[in-house]
PLY file of the C-alpha trace (Angstrom):
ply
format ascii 1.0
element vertex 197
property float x
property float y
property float z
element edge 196
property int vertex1
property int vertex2
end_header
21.21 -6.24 116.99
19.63 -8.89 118.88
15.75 -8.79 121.07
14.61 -10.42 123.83
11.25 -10.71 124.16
9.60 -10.56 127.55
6.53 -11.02 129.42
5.92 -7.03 129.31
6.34 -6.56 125.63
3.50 -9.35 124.76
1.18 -8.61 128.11
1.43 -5.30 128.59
2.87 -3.16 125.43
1.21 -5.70 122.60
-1.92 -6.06 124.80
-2.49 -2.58 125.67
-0.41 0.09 123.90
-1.61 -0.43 120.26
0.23 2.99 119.28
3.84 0.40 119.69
2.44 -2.13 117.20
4.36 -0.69 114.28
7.54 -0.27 116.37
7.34 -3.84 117.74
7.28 -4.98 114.15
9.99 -2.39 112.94
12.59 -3.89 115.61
11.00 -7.64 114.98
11.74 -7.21 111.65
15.30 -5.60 111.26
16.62 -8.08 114.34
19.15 -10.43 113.85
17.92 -13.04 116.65
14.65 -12.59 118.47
15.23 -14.67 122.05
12.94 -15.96 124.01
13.29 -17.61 127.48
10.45 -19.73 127.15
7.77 -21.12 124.09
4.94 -19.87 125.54
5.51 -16.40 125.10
7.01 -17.01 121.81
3.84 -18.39 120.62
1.55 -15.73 122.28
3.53 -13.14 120.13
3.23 -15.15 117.09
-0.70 -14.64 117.94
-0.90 -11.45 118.12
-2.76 -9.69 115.40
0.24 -6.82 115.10
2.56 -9.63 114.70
0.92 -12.56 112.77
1.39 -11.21 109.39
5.27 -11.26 109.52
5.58 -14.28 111.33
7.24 -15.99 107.87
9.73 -13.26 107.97
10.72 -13.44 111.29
10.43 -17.41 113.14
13.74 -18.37 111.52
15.52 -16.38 113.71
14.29 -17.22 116.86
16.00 -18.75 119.69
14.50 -20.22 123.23
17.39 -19.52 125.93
15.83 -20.47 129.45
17.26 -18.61 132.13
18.87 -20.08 134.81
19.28 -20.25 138.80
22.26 -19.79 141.11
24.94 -22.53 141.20
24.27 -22.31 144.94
20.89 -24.28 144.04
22.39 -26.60 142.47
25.41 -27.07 144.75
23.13 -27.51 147.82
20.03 -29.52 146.52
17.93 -30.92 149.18
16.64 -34.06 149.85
15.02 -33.41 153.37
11.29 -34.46 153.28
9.00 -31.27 154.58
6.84 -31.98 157.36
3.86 -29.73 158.65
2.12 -27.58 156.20
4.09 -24.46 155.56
3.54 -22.80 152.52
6.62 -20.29 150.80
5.36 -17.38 148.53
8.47 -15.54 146.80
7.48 -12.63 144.96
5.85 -8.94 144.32
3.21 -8.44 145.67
1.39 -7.99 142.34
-2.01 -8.57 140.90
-0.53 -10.47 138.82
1.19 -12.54 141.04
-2.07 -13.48 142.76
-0.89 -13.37 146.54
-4.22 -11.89 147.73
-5.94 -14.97 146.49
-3.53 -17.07 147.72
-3.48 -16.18 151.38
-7.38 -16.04 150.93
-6.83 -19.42 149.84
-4.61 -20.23 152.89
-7.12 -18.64 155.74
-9.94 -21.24 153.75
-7.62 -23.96 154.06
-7.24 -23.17 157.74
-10.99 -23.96 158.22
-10.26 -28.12 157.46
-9.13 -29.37 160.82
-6.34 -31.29 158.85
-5.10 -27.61 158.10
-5.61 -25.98 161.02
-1.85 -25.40 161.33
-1.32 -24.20 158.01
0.56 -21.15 157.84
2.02 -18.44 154.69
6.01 -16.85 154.65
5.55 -14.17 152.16
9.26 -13.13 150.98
9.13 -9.95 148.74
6.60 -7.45 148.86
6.33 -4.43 146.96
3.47 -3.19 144.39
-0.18 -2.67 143.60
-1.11 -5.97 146.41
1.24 -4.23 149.19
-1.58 -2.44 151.42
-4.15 -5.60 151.49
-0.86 -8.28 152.03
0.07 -5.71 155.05
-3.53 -5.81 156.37
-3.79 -9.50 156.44
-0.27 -9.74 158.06
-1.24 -6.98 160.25
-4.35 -8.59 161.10
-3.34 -12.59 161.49
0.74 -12.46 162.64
0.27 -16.15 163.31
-0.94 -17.42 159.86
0.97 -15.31 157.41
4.68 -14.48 157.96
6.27 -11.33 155.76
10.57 -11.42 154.74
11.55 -8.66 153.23
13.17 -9.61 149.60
16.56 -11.96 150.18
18.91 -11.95 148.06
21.60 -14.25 149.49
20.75 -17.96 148.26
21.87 -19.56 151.32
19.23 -17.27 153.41
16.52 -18.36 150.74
17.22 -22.17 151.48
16.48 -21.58 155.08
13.27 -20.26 154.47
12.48 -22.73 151.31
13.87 -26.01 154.13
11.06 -24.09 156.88
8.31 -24.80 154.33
6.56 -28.05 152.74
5.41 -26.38 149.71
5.97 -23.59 147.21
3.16 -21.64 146.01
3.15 -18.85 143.55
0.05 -18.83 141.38
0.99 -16.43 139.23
-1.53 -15.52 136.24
1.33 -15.10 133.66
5.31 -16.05 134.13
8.13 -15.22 131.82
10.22 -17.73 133.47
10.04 -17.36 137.42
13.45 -18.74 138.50
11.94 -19.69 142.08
10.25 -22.02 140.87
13.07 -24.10 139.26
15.03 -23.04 143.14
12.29 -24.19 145.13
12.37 -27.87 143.29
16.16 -27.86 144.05
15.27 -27.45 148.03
12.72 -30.66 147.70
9.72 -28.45 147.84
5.97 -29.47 145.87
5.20 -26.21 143.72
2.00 -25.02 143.20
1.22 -22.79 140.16
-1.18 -21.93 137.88
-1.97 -23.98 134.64
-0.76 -22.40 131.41
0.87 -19.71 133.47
4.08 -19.83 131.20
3.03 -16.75 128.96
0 1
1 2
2 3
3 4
4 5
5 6
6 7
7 8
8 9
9 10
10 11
11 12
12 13
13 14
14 15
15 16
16 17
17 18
18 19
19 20
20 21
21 22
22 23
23 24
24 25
25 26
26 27
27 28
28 29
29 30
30 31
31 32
32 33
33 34
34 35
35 36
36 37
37 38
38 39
39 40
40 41
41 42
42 43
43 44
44 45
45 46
46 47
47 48
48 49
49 50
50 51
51 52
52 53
53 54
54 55
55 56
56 57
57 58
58 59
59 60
60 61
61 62
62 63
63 64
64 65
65 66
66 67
67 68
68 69
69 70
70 71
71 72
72 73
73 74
74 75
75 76
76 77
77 78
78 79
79 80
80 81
81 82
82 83
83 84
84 85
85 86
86 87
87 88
88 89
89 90
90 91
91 92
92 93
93 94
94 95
95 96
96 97
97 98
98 99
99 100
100 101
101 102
102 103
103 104
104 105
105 106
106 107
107 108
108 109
109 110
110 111
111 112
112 113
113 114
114 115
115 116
116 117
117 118
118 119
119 120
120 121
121 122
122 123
123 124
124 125
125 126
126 127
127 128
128 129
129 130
130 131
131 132
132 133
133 134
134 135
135 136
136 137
137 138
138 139
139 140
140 141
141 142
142 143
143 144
144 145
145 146
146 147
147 148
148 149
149 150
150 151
151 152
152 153
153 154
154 155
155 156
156 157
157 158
158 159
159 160
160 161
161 162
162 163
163 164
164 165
165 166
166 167
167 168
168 169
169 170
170 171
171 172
172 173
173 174
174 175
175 176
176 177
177 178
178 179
179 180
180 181
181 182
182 183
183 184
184 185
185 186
186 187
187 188
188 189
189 190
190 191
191 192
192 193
193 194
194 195
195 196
């Protein structure tokens, strides 16, 4: 058999469930491949205490296979320039993901006159940030706009042309595909340093 090894497994199951350590190494070790869709979390599991001491016996048999986007992306890339100062968020609405901070980040930005008309399309939702995004949305309809999750590409490049900038400043990423789908629409992304974990 073949593993893939995720964001979860090395932030959440390595990080917190120490009673899996012996079982991660188990299926580490009797794996024919171990993939991995980016280096950074390959090297953050090569860190990992649980993990370190068989890294001889298992980093020949890695492989890095990025994911990738929709051929829609790529058969409608965008050279349109953005004007105004939208901002796109695509995403959970997860800790993790860091939307609070983000539209906290937005209302701040909203204070320089330059900004004033500075505004946040939230597409997604879901998860532990869902009742303080709704508040905020709730509570300033004209700065932050929510879409519920879209899953037709075409419908995402609408809302990707109605912005000047992507912003998802997510603390960790396995990959994030928008990213990569936002750059084929012409848009800046924002993100967090390091954040490919």
């Amino acid at each position: 058999y073949i593993v893939a090894v995720r964001n979860t497994d090395v932030n959440e199951f390595l990080k917190f469930m120490p009673h899996t350590w012996v079982a991660a190494r188990r299926i580490l070790l009797n794996s024919k491949k171990i993939v991995f869709i980016n280096k950074g979390l390959q090297d953050d599991l090569m860190r990992h205490p649980a993990i370190h001491g068989i890294a001889s016996e298992i980093e020949s048999r890695f492989m890095l296979i990025p994911n990738g986007i929709n051929d829609y992306y790529l058969d409608h890339v965008s050279h349109e320039p953005r004007t105004g100062h939208g901002i796109v968020y695509v995403g959970r609405f997860s800790t993790r993901k860091n939307v609070v901070r983000l539209a906290k980040a937005v209302l701040k930005l909203r204070e320089q006159k330059q900004f004033s008309d500075c505004t946040l399309t939230l597409v997604g939702g879901g998860r532990a940030d869902t009742n303080e995004m709704e508040r905020m949305i709730a509570e300033r309809p004209e700065i932050f706009r929510f879409v519920e999750t879209i899953t037709e590409p075409s419908k995402m490049c609408e809302v990707f042309a109605s912005a000047k900038l992507f912003a998802m400043p997510s603390l960790h990423e396995t990959f994030g595909l928008v990213y990569i789908e936002a750059l084929t629409q012409n848009l800046p992304v924002l993100y967090t340093k390091g954040f490919l974990r």
